[in-house]
C-alpha positions as CSV (number, residue, x, y, z in Angstrom):
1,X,150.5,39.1,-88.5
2,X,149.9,37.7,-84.9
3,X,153.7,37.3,-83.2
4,X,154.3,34.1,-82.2
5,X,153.4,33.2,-78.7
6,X,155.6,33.7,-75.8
7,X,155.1,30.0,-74.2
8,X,153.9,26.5,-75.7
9,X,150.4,24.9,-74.2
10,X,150.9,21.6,-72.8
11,X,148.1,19.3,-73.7
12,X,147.3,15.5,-71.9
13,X,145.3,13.2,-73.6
14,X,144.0,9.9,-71.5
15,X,141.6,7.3,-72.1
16,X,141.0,4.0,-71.7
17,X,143.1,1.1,-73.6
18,X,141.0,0.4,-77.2
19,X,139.6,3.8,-77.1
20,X,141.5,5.3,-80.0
21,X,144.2,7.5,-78.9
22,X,146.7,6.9,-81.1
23,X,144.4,7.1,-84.3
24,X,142.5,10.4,-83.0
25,X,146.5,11.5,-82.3
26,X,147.4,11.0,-86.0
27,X,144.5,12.6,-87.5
28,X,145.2,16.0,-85.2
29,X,148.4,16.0,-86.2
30,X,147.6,15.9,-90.0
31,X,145.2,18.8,-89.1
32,X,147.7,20.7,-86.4
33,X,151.2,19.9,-87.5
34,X,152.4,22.8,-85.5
35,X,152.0,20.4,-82.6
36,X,154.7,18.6,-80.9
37,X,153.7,15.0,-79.8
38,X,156.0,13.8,-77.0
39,X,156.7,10.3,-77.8
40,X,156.4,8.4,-74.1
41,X,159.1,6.2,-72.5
42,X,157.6,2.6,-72.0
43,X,159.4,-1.1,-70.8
44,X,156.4,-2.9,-72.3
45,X,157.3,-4.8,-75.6
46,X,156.1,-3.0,-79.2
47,X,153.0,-4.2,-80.6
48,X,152.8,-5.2,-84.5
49,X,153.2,-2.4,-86.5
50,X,155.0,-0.3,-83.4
51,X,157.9,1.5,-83.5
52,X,160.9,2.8,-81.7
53,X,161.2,6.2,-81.7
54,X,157.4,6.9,-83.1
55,X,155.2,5.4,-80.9
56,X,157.1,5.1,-78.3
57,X,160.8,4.9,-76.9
58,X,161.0,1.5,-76.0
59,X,163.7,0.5,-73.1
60,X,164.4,-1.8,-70.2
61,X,163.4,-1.6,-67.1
62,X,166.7,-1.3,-65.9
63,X,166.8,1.4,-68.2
64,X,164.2,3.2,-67.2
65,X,165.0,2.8,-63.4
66,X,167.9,4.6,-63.8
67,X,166.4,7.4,-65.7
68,X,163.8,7.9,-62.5
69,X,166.8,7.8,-60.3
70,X,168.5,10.7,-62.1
71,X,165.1,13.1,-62.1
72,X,165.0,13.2,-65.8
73,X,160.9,12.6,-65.9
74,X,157.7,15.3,-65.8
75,X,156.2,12.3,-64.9
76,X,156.2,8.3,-64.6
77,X,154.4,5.7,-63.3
78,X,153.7,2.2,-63.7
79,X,150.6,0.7,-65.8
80,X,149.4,-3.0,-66.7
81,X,153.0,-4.1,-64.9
82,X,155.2,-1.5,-67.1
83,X,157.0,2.0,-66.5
84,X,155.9,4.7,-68.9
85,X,156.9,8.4,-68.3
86,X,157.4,11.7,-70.4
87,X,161.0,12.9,-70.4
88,X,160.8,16.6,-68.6
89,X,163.9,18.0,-70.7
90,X,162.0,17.6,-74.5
91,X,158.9,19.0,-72.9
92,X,160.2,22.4,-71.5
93,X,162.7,22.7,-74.5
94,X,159.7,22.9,-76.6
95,X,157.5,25.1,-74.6
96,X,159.8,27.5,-73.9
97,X,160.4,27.6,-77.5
98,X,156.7,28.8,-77.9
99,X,155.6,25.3,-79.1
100,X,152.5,23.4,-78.1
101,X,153.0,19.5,-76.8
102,X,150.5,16.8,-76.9
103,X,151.3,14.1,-74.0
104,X,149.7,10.5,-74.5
105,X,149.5,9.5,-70.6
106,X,147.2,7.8,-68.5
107,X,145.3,8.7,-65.3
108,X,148.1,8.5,-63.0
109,X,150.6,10.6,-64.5
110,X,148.0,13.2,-65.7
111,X,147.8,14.0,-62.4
112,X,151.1,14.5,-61.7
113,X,151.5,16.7,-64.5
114,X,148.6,18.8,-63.3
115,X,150.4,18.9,-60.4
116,X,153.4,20.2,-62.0
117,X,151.9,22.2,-64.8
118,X,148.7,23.8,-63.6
119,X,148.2,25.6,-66.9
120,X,148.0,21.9,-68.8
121,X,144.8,21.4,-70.9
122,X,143.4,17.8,-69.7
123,X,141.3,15.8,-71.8
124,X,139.9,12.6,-71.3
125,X,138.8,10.8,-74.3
126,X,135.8,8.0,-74.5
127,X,134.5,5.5,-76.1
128,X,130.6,5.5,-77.5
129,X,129.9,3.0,-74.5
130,X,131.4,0.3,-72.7
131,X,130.5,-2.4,-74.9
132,X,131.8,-0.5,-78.1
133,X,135.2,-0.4,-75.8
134,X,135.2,-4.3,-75.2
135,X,134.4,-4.6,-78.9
136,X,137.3,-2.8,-79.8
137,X,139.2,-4.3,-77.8
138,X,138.5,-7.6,-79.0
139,X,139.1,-6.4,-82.4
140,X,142.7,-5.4,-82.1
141,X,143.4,-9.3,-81.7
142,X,146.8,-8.7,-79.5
143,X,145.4,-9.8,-76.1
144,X,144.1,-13.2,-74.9
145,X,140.7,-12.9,-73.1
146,X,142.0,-12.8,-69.1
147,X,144.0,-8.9,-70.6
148,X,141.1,-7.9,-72.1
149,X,139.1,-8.4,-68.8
150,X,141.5,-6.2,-67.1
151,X,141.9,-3.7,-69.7
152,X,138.1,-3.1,-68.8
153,X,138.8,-3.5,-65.6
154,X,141.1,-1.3,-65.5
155,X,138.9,1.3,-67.7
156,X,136.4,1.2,-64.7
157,X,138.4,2.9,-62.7
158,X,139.9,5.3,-64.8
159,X,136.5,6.8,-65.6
160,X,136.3,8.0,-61.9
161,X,139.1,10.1,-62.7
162,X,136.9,12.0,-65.5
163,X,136.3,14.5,-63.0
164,X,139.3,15.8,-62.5
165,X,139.7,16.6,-66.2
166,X,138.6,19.9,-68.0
167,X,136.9,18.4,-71.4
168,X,135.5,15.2,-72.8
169,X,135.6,14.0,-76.0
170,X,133.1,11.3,-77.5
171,X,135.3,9.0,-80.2
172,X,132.5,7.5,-82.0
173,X,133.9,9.2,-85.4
174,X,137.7,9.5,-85.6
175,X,137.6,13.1,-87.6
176,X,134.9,14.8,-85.5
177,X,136.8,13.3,-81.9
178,X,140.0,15.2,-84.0
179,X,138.0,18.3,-84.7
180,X,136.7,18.9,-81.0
181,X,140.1,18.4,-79.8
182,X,141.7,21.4,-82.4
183,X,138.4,23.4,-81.3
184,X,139.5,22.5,-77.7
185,X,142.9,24.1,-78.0
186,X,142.0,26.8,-80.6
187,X,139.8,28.2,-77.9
188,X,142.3,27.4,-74.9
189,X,144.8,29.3,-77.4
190,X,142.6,32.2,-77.2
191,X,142.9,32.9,-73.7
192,X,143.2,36.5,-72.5
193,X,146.1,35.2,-70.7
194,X,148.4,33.9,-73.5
195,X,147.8,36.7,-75.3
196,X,148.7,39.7,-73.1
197,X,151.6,40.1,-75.4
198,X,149.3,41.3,-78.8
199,X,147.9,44.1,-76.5
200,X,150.0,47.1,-76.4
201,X,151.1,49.2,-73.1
202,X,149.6,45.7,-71.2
């Protein structure tokens, strides 16, 4: 039997807004339920079918203000005019315990998290093209036309941040984006290493 790893992988997940996150995220975790997902601290309002505590923690901005001011994020920043951030206590409770997290965060704080945690797995998730993103988009029904110019907008940009991430995943089929990402971290799992400690006298 393999013993249990010494120290959990942190995993970020970005992407543009209509891309899919949140249903590639719930078909993983059927698949990898030994993964942690960090459910992200946000001051924007919940969506239909949102809810506290699952999809994210939902709180004021005065709230949140006051959580930046006492250090208690791995990483915040501000997106579509609200706060969202990661709280920095959950995450190294869990690693430290051995347990792989997946973070939900966009561009800007995936950066500061590499910053932070250089041995993070990045992955940037796309859509099949641009117009399959605006299509989506539309689709959701939750945002009048002058949001969903600059969620797209917005998109644009990100995409020049691709670079800086170590794998891309295509979500044209919601299993098989699910399936590259467990490959993804089966294989980062495999790592010489993170597994020093199965190797006697190393």
């Amino acid at each position: 039997m393999i013993r249990k790893k010494q120290r959990g992988q942190l995993i970020v997940l970005s992407g543009p807004s209509g891309v899919g996150k949140s249903t590639v995220i719930s078909e993983l975790l059927g698949e990898r339920p030994d993964i942690y997902f960090s459910v992200s601290f946000t001051t924007r309002k919940p969506r239909v079918g949102e809810a506290d505590g699952i999809n994210y923690n939902f709180v004021s901005q005065e709230t949140f203000e006051a959580m930046i001011e006492r250090g208690e994020f791995l990483e915040h920043a501000r997106y579509v005019d609200h706060y969202y951030g990661t709280s920095l206590r959950l995450i190294e409770e869990k690693l430290a315990a051995g347990i792989d997290v997946l973070l939900d965060i966009e561009v800007q704080g995936a950066a500061k998290v590499r910053e932070k945690c250089p041995n993070a797995v990045l992955i940037f998730i796309i859509p099949p093209s641009f117009e399959e993103l605006s299509r989506r988009l539309h689709g959701r029904n939750t945002d009048d036309e002058e949001v969903i110019e600059g969620r797209l907008k917005k998109a644009r940009e990100e995409y020049k941040e691709i670079p800086h991430y170590d794998f891309l995943v295509v979500n044209d089929k919601v299993s098989a984006a699910a399936a590259e990402i467990a490959a993804i971290l089966t294989a980062e799992g495999c790592r010489t290493k993170y597994r020093l400690n199965l190797v006697e006298g190393v």
